[in-house]
C-alpha positions as CSV (number, residue, x, y, z in Angstrom):
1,X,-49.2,20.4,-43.3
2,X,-47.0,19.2,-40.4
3,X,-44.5,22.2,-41.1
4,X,-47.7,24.8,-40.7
5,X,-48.7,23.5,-37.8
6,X,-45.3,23.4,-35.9
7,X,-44.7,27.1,-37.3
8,X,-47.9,27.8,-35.9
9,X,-46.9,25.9,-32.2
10,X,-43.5,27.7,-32.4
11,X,-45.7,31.3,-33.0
12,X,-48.1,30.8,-29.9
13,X,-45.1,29.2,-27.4
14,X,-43.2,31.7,-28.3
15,X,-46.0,34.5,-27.9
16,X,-46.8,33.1,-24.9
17,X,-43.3,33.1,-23.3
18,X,-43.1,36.9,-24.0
19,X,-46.3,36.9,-22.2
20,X,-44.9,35.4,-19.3
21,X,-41.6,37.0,-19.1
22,X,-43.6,40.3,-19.5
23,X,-45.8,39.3,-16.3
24,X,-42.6,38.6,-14.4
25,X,-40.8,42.0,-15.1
26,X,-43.8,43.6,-14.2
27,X,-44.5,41.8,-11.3
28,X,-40.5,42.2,-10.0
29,X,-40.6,46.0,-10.6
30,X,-43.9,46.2,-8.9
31,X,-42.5,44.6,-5.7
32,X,-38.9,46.6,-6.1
33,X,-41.1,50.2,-6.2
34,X,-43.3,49.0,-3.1
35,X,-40.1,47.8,-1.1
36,X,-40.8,51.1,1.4
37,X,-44.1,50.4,2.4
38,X,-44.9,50.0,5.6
39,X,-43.6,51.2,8.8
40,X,-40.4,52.9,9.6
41,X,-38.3,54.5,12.9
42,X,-35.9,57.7,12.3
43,X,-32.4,57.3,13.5
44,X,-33.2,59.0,16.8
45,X,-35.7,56.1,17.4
46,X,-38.2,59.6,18.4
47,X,-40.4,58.9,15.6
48,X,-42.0,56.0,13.9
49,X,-44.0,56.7,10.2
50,X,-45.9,54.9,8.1
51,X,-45.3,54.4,4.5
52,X,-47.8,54.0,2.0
53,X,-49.3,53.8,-1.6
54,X,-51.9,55.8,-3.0
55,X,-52.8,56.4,-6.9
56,X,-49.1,55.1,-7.8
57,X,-47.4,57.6,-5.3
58,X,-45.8,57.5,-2.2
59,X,-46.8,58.8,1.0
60,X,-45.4,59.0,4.7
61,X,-47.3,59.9,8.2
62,X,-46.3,60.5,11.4
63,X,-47.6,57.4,13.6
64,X,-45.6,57.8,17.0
65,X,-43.3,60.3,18.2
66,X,-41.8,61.5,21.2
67,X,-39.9,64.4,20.2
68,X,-41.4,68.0,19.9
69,X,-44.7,69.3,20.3
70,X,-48.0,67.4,19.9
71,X,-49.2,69.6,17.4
72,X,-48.3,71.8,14.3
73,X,-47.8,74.6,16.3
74,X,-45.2,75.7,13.8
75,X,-47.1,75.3,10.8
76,X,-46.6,78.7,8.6
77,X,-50.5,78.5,8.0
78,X,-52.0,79.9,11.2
79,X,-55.2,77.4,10.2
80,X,-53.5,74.4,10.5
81,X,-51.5,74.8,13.8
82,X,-54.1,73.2,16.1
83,X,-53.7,69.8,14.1
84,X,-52.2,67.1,15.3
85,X,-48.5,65.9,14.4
86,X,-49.6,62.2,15.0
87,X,-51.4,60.8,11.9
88,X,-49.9,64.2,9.4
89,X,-48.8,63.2,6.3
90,X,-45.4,64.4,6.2
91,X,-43.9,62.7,2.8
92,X,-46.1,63.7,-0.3
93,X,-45.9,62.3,-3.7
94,X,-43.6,60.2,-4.3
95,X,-42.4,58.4,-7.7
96,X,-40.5,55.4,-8.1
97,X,-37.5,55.8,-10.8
98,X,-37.1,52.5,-11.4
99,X,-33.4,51.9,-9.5
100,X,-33.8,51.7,-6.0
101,X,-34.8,55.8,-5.4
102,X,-38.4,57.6,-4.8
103,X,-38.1,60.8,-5.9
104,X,-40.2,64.2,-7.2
105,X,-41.6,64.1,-3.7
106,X,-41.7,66.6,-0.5
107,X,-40.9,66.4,3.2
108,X,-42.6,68.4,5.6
109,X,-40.8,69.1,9.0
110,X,-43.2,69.9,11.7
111,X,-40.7,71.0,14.5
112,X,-39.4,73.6,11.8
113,X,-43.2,73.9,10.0
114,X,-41.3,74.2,6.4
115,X,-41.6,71.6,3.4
116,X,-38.5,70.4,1.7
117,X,-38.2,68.6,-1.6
118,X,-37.1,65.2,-0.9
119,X,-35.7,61.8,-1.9
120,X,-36.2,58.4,-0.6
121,X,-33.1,55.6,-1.5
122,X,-33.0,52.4,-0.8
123,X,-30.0,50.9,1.1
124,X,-30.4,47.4,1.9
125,X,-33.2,45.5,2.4
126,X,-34.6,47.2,5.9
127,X,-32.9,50.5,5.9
128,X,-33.5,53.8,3.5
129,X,-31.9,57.7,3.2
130,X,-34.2,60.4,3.5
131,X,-33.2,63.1,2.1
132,X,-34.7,66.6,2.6
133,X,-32.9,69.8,0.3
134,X,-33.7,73.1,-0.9
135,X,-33.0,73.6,-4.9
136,X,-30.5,70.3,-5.9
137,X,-30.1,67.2,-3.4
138,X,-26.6,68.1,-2.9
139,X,-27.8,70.7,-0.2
140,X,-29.9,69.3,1.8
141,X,-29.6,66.6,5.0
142,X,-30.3,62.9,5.2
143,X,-31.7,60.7,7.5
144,X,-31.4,57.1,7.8
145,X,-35.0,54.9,8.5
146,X,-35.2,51.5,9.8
147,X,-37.8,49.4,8.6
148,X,-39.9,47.8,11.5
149,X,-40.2,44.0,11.5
């Protein structure tokens, strides 16, 4: 009887220990994919954005800026060139891979009015590569983003 019950013991601790370890991966990789949220300044210090979570993608809007016009002037759809740049949602729907990167997501360039595809990579704790390109990443342009403390 003493051997069934210790069998049974070892069953649940052990059941519950996957349980546990399960809790923690998930929990780690949920704070490794939400690493870029929050607020961000481009490398010309012009423009600070906004990063932020929605439906398990990434998203990005203009929430200062100094550089170019104040609206969308150059925006290929005539309908939308009389909104404003502040508060646009420029980075669209991204997906965390799981290593650091963001990625199946697009860039939209308001002093050029054209959408890029783009990817987001981590590089240290307060600093990520944005990189906009046309067909495969290799031709394309990054920028580097600060995070804002």
């Amino acid at each position: 009887m003493k051997t069934k019950n210790l069998k049974t013991m070892s069953k649940k601790l052990f059941f519950m220990m996957f349980l546990l370890v399960g809790v923690a991966n998930t929990s780690q990789a949920q704070t490794k994919s939400d690493a870029i949220l929050g607020e961000w300044i481009n490398e010309k210090k012009d423009a600070k954005f906004q990063i932020f979570k929605k439906d398990n993608k990434y998203f990005g809007k203009v929430i200062w800026g100094t550089g170019g016009d104040a609206k969308d002037v150059k925006n290929p759809d005539a309908k939308l060139r009389d909104r404003e740049v502040i508060g646009l949602v420029i980075l669209n729907n991204f997906v965390f891979d799981g290593d650091d990167t963001w990625e199946d997501g697009t860039i939209y360039d308001p002093r050029e009015g054209k959408t890029y595809s783009c990817k987001i990579t981590q590089k240290g704790k307060d600093k990520i590569n944005v990189r906009g390109f046309v067909g495969i990443s290799m031709f394309g342009r990054t920028e580097v983003w600060t995070k804002i403390k």
